[in-house]
N, C-alpha and C positions, 0 to 999 in steps of 0.2 A: 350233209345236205345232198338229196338228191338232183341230177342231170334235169330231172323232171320240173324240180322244183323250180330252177334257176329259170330254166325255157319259159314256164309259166311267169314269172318274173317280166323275160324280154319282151313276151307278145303282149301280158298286160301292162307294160308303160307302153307299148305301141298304141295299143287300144283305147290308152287314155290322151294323147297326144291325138288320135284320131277324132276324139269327143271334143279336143279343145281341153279337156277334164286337168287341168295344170297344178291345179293344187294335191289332185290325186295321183297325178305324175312325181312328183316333189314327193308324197308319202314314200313313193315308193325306191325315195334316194334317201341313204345317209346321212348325215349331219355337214360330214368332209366333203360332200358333191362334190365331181367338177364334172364341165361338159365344153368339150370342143368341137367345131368341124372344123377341116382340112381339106386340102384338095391338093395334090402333086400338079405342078404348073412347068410343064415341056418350054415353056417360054423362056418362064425366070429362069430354069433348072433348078427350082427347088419347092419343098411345101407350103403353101400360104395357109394363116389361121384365119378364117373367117368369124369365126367367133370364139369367146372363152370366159367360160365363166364359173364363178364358185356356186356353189346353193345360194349364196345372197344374191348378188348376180341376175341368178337366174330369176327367184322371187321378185326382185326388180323390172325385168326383161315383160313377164308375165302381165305385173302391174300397171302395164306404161302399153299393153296393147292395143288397147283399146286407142289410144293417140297417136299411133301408127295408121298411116296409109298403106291399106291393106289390098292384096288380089282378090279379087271375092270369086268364093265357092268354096271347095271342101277339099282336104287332103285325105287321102289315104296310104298307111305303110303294111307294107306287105315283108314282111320279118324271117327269112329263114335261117335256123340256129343252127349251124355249121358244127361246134365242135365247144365244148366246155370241159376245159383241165383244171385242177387243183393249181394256184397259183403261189399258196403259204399258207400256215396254218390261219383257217378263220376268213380264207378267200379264193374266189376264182376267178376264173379270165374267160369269156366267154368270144366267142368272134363268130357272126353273120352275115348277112347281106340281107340289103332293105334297098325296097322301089320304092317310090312315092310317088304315089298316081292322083294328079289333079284332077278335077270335075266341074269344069265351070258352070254359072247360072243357069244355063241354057241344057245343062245332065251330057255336055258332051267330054268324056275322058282324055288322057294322054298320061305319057309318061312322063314325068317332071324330072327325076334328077333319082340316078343310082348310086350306090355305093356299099360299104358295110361298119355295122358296128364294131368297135372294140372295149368289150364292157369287162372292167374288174365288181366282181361282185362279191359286197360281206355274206358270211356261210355261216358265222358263228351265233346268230339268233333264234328265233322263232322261225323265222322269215328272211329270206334272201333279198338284201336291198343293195341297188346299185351305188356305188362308192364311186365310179367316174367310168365316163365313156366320151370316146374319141370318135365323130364323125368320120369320116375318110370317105368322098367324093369322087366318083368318076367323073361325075360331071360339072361342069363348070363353068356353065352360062344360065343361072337360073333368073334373071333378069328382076324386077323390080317388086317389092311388095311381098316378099318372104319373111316374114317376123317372128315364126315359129321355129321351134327346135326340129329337125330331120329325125 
């Protein structure tokens, strides 16, 4: 599987995460999903999980958003694909860096919250689908009404 392929991969689950498109995000994970964020905490001295979840999980998380008190306007991830090695036969390990720029009601932007992907990706199909990716946060005051996946 090509470098190419996988890339196309990360920016179209961005792209779909951008649309809201959650069920089209999910197509494009595995069976064995998992999806965490993290954030290194200078306080505790150590990693905090924010969140973690399997493909069920996750499917549940999606379902139940609408009954979330939500920030309103629109996310955008800005995805760039750093570097993609062979990880074992039938997988790869991809590692990025992604913004996420808010826009609230009013069309005015910011920068919400940095960090980067760490995505193992299956290689052995048709199709490159993500098998689990670890959040990793720079930042770490995104304050109330985040119910979406980074």
């Amino acid at each position: 599987m090509s470098n190419e392929a996988i890339a196309r991969l990360i920016y179209g689950a961005a792209l779909k995460l951008d649309a809201e498109d959650f069920k089209g995000f999910l197509r494009q994970c595995g069976e064995e999903f998992k999806y965490s964020i993290r954030a290194y905490s200078p306080e505790l001295g150590q990693e905090m999980v924010w969140l973690e979840h399997g493909r069920k999980g996750m499917q549940d998380l999606f379902a139940m958003l609408a009954q979330h008190v939500r920030i309103k306007g629109r996310f955008k991830r800005h995805v760039s694909v750093y570097s993609v090695d062979a990880a074992s036969e039938g997988r790869a390990r991809a590692h990025s860096s992604v913004l996420l720029v808010y826009t609230d009601l009013e069309g005015s932007s910011r920068l919400f919250a940095a960090g980067h992907y760490e995505d193992v990706i299956e290689t052995s199909g048709d199709s490159p689908r993500l098998l689990e990716r670890v959040v990793r946060l720079e930042t770490r005051d995104l304050g109330p009404g985040l119910h979406v996946p980074v």
